[in-house]
N, C-alpha and C positions, 0 to 999 in steps of 0.2 A: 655395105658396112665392112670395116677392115679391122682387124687384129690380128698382131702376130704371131705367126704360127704357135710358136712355145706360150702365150695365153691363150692359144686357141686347146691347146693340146689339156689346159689346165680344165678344161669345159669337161673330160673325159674322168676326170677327179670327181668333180663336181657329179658327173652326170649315176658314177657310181655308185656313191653316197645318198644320191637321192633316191636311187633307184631301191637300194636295200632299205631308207627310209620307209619309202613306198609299199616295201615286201612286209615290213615292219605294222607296219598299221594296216595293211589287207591281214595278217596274221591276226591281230589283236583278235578282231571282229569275224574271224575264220576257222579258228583253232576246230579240232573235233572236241574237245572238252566242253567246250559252249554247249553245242547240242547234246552231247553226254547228260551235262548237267541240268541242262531245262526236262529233260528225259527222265533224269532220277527225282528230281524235285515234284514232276508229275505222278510217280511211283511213290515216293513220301505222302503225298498228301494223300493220294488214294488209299495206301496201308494203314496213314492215320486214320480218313475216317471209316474206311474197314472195322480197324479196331476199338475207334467210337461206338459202333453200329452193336459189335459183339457184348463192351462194356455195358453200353445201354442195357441189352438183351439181359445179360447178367444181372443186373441192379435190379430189372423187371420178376426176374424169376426170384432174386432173392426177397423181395419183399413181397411177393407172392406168397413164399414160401412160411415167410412168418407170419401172414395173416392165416394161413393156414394150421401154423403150431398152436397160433392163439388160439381159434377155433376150436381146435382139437382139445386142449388146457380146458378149457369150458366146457366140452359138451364131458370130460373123465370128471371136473368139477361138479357138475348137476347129478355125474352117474352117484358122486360118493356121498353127496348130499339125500341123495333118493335110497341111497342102500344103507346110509346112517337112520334114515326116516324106519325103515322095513325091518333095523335088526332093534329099534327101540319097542318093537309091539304095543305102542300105545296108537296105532290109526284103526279106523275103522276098516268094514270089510270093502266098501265103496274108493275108499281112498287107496288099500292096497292094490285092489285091481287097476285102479289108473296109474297106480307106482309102478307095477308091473308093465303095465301098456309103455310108460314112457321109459321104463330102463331097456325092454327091449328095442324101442326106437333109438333111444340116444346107442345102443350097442351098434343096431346097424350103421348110422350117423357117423360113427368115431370110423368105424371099419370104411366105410365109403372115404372118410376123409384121411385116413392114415393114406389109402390103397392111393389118391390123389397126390399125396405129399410126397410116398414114394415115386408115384410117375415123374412128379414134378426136381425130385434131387436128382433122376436119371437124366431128366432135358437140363438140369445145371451140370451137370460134369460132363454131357457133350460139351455145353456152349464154353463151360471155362479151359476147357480142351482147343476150342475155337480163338478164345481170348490168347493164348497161349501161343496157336499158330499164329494169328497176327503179331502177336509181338516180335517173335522169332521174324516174321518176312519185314515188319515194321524195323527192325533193327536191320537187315540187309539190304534195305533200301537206303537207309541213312548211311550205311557203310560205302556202297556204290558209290552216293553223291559226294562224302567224305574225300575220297579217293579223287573224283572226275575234279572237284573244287581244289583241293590238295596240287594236281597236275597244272590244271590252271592255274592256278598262283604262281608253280616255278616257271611256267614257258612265260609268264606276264612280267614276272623279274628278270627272266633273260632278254625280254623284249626289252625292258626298262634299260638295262646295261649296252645294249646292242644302239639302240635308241641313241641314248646317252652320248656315248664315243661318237655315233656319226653324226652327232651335232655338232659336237665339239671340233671334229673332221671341217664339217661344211664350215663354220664359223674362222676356221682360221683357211680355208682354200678363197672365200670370197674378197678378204680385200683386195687378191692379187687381181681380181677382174673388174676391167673396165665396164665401168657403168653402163654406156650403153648394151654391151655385149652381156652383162647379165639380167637388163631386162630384158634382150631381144630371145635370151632362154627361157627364161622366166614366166615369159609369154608362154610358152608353149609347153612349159610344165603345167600350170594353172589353167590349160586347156585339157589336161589330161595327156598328153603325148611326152614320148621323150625328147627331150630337150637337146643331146648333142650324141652322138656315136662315131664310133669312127668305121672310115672309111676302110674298107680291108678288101683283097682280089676283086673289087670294083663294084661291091656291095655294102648298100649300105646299111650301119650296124642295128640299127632303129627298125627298120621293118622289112631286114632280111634280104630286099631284093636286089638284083642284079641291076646296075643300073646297061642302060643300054650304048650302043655304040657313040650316038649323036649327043648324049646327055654326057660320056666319058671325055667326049673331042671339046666340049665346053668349059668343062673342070679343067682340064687341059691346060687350055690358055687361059684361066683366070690367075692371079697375083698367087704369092702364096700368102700374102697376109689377108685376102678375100676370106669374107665368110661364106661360105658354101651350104647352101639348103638342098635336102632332100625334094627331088621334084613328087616324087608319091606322099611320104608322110610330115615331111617341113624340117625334119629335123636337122638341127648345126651337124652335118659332114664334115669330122675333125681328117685334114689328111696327112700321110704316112709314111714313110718307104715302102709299106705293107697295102699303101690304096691298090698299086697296081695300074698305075699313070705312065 
């Protein structure tokens, strides 16, 4: 294949532009805020249901707590019902004795059940202690991702603008290339490989290496409007006053 040098040189345009295309969208799906944020969102949810767990716990003791007050209301209720019976002196001797029998039972009762309701508002002001600390780590989780999400957004907008320009770039370099010559690169970008490099002190720019003495004496004598392929990675050998020929 043949083109002229100065459209071949335009390959080195093209080949730039595509290259930071390239860096551009390895970046998108590369960034460390990606993994940052799948990280925090992992931490969110677990502080969320951390603090499910604690809230639950909570709700548990506190309706505990008032089946217990209620209890309690009832057994002081039966007491003052039984000690209104005892100060009225109209029961018999048989009746005060069991009045007696049950006020000091309902006594012990209340006392059991107060000594329970205190236990029990002690295990609440741990746990709403605990509700507490979750919130506080629930809220620094959400902060973290805030932040890693935040970061990603702007490196995603400087990608957009970066993006942007080098399309705009490549869109106005391609009419100047002749058709064949930008499929025969094109080829070999949509293989993955780079497409054109140049030639510089007799290496080539694509995959660094030296070319050697019998592959140098070949370049050599080809045209200069020859298109020249990398014998190691394929790539268009754009040459130079800088090849080194």
């Amino acid at each position: 294949m043949k083109a002229d040098p100065a459209v071949q040189r335009r390959l080195l345009d093209l080949a730039e532009v595509d290259a930071e295309l390239s860096r551009v969208r390895h970046r998108r799906t590369s960034m460390p805020e990606l993994a940052e944020i799948t990280a925090a969102e992992t931490a969110v949810r677990a502080r969320r249901d951390a603090g499910v767990a604690v809230r639950t716990q909570l709700d548990d003791l506190d309706r505990e707590a008032a089946r217990q007050e209620k209890e309690i209301d009832a057994v002081r209720a039966r007491e003052d019902r039984d000690r209104k019976l005892l100060q009225g002196g109209t029961i018999g001797a048989k009746q005060l004795a069991d009045l007696e029998h049950e006020l000091h039972s309902l006594e012990r009762r209340q006392s059991v059940l107060e000594d329970d309701l205190l236990e029990l508002m002690e295990r609440r002001e741990a746990v709403e202690l605990d509700v507490k600390h979750a919130e506080v780590e629930l809220a620094k989780a959400e902060h973290v991702l805030a932040e890693a999400t935040h970061r990603r957004d702007e490196n995603l907008a400087d990608l957009d603008t970066v993006d942007a320009r080098r399309t705009a770039e490549r869109a106005k370099i391609l009419p100047g290339l002749p058709a064949d010559l930008l499929a025969f690169y094109e080829r070999r970008v949509a293989q993955g490989r780079i497409g054109a490099a140049l030639l510089r002190a007799r290496r080539c720019g694509a995959c660094r290496l030296e070319l050697d003495s019998r592959e140098i004496s070949r370049i050599r004598e080809t045209a200069a409007d020859d298109v020249v392929e990398c014998e190691e990675c394929g790539a268009i050998m754009v040459r130079t006053a800088e090849s080194g020929l």
